[in-house]
C-alpha positions as CSV (number, residue, x, y, z in Angstrom):
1,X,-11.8,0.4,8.5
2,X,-10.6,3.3,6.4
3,X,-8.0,-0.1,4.9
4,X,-11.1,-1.7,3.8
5,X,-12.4,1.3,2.3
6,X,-9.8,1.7,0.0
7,X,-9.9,-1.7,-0.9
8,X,-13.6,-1.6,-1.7
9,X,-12.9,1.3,-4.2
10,X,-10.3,-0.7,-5.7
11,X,-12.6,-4.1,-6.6
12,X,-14.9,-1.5,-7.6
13,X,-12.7,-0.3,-10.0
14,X,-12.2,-4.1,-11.1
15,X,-15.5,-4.7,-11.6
16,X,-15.7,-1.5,-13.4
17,X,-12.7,-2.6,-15.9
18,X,-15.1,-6.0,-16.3
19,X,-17.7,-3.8,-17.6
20,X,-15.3,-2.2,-19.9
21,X,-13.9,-5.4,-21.5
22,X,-17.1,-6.3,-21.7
23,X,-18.4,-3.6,-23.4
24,X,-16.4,-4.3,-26.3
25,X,-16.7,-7.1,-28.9
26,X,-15.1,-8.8,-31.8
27,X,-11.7,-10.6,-33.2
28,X,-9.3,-10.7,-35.4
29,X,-7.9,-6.9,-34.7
30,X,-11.4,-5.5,-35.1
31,X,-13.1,-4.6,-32.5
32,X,-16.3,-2.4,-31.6
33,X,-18.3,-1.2,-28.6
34,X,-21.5,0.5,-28.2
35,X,-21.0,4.0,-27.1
36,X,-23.4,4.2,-24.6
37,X,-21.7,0.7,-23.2
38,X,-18.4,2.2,-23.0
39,X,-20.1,6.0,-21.5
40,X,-21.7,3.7,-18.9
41,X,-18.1,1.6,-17.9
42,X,-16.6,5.2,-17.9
43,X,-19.1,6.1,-15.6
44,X,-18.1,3.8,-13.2
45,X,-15.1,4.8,-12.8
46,X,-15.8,8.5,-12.1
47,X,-18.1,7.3,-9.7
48,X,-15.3,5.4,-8.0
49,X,-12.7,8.0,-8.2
50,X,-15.5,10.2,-6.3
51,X,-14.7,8.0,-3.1
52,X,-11.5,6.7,-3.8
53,X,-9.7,10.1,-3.2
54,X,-11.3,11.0,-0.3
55,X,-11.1,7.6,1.3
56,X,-7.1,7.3,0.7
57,X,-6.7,10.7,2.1
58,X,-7.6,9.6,4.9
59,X,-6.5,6.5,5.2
60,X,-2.7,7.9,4.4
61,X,-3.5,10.9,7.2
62,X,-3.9,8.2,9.8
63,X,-1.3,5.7,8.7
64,X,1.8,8.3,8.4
65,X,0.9,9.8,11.7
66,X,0.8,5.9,13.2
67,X,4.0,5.3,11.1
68,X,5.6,8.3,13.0
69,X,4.3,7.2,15.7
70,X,5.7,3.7,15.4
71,X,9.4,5.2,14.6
72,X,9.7,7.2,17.5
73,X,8.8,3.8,19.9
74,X,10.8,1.8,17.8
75,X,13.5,4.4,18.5
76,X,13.7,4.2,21.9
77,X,14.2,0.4,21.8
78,X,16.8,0.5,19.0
79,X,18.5,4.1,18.9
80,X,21.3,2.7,16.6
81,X,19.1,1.2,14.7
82,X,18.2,3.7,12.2
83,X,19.6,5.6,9.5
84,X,17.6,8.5,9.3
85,X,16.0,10.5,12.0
86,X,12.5,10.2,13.3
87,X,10.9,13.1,11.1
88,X,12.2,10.4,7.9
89,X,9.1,8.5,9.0
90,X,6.5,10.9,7.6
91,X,9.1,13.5,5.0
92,X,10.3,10.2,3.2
93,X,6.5,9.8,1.8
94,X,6.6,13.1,0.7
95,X,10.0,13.1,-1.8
96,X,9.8,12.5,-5.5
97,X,10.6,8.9,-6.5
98,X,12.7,8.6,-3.4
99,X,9.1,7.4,-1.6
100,X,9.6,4.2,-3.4
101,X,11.8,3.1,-1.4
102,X,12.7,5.4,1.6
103,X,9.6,4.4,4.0
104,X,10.1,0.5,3.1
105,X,13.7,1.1,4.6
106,X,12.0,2.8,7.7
107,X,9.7,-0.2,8.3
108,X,12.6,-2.8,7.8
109,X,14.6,-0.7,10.3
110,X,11.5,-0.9,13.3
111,X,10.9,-4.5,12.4
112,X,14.2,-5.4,12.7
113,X,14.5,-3.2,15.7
114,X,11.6,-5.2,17.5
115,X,12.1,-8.6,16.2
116,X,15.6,-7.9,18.1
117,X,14.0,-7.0,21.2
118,X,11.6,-9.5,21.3
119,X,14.0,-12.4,21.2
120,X,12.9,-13.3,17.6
121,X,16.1,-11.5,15.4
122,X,17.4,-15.3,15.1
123,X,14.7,-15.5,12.3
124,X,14.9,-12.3,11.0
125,X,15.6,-13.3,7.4
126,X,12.0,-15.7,7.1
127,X,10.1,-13.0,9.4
128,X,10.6,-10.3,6.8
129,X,7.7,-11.3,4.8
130,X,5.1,-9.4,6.1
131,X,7.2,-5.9,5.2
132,X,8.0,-7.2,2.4
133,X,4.4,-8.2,0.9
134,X,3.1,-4.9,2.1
135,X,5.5,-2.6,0.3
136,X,6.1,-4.9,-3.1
137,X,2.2,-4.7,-3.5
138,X,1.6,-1.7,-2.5
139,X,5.0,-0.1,-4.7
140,X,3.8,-2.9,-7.8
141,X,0.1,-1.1,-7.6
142,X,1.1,2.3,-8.0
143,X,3.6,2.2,-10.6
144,X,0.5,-0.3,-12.9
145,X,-1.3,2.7,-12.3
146,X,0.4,5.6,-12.8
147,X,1.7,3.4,-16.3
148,X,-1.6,2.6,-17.3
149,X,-3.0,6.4,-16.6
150,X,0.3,7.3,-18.8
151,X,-0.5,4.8,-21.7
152,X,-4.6,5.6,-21.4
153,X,-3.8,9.4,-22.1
154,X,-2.1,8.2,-25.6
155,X,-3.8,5.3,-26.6
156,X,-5.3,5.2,-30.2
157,X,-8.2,2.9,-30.9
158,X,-10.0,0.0,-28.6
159,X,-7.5,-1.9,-28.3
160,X,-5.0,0.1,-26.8
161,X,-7.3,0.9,-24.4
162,X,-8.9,-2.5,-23.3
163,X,-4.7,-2.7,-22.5
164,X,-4.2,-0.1,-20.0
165,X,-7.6,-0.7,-18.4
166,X,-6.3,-4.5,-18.2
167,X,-3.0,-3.0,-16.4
168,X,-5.6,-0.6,-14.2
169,X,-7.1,-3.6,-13.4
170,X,-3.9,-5.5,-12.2
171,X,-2.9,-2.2,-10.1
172,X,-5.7,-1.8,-8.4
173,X,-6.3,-6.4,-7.8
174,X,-2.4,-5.7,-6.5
175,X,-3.6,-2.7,-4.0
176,X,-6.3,-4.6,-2.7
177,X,-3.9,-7.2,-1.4
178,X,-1.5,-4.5,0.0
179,X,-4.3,-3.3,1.9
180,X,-4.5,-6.3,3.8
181,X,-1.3,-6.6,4.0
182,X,-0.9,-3.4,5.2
183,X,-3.1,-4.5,8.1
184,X,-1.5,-6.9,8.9
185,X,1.9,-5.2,9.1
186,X,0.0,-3.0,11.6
187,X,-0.9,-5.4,13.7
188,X,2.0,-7.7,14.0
189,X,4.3,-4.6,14.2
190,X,2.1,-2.8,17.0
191,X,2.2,-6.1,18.9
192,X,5.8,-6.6,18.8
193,X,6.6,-2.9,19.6
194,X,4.7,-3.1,23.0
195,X,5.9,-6.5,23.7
196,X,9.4,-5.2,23.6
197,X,8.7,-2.0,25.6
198,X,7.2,-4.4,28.3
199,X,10.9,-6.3,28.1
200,X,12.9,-3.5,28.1
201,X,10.7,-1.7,31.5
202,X,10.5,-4.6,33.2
203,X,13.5,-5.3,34.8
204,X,13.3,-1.5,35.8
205,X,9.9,-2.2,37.3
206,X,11.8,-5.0,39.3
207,X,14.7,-3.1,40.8
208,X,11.9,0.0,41.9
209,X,9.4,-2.4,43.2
């Protein structure tokens, strides 16, 4: 749920861009807008950032802690598996550029670790593609963002500004579709993690029994 939040603030903030474009009129390099238009887009926007940050709060709170969560089952069913240790699953959000990267290498290590253990590592290299969609959509839609927050701060005239609200609007069309992927990848990894654990205390089930 707190998923589809976000993702409701960010087609919000699409349709909000719309109104913005829309706003503005003319060719040829001369353009013009109404103010009360463009005070009415920018509006819209506030009124989205007043959700958006609570609503990712708390959506990041409960995925990093099911993240952790995930890395210290995964773990146990792959203890060589890793490169860094379990507490990597929720500091590597928290470092400087570094977060670009460093959790997408934590989730290839526990998928890897429980497409293993379910008998499916034989297609590792096609099965990647849920990880892979999550974190090059979700990566892609911050770094839109944070460019075109950068380039609306210095931007001179209409123009320049229809373009990073166009480049807002690609970020935030890009982290709606790493929301769902994100569910997915929740899902799928969930199910295979207690799928494997099921493998792995089975047999010890049978020898007890």
């Amino acid at each position: 749920m707190l998923l589809v939040a976000v993702a409701a603030c960010d087609l919000f903030a699409v349709y909000a861009g719309f109104r913005t474009h829309f706003s503005v009129q003319g060719d040829g390099g001369f353009l013009f807008a109404r103010q009360d238009e463009l005070d009415a887009a920018d509006a819209l926007f506030r009124r989205v950032d007043r959700f958006y940050a609570p609503a990712l709060t708390a959506c990041a709170a409960v995925f990093v802690t099911w993240f952790h969560r995930m890395r210290r089952a995964a773990g146990a069913l792959a203890p060589d598996g890793f490169t860094r240790g379990t507490g990597w699953a929720i500091g590597a959000w928290f470092v400087p550029m570094a977060f670009l990267w460093m959790p997408y290498r934590i989730a290839v290590e526990m998928w890897a670790a429980c497409l293993q253990r379910t008998g499916r590592g034989a297609t590792a290299g096609a099965a990647f593609w849920p990880v892979n969609l999550w974190w090059g959509t979700f990566a892609g839609s911050l770094l839109l963002r944070w460019y075109s927050g950068f380039r609306h701060k210095r931007a001179d005239g209409l123009a320049e500004v229809l373009d990073t609200v166009t480049l807002g609007m690609v970020g935030d069309a890009l982290n709606v579709v790493a929301a769902g992927a994100a569910g997915y990848f929740v899902v799928q990894l969930t199910r295979m993690q207690v799928v494997a654990s099921r493998r792995r205390s089975g047999p010890i089930q049978a020898r007890t029994s």
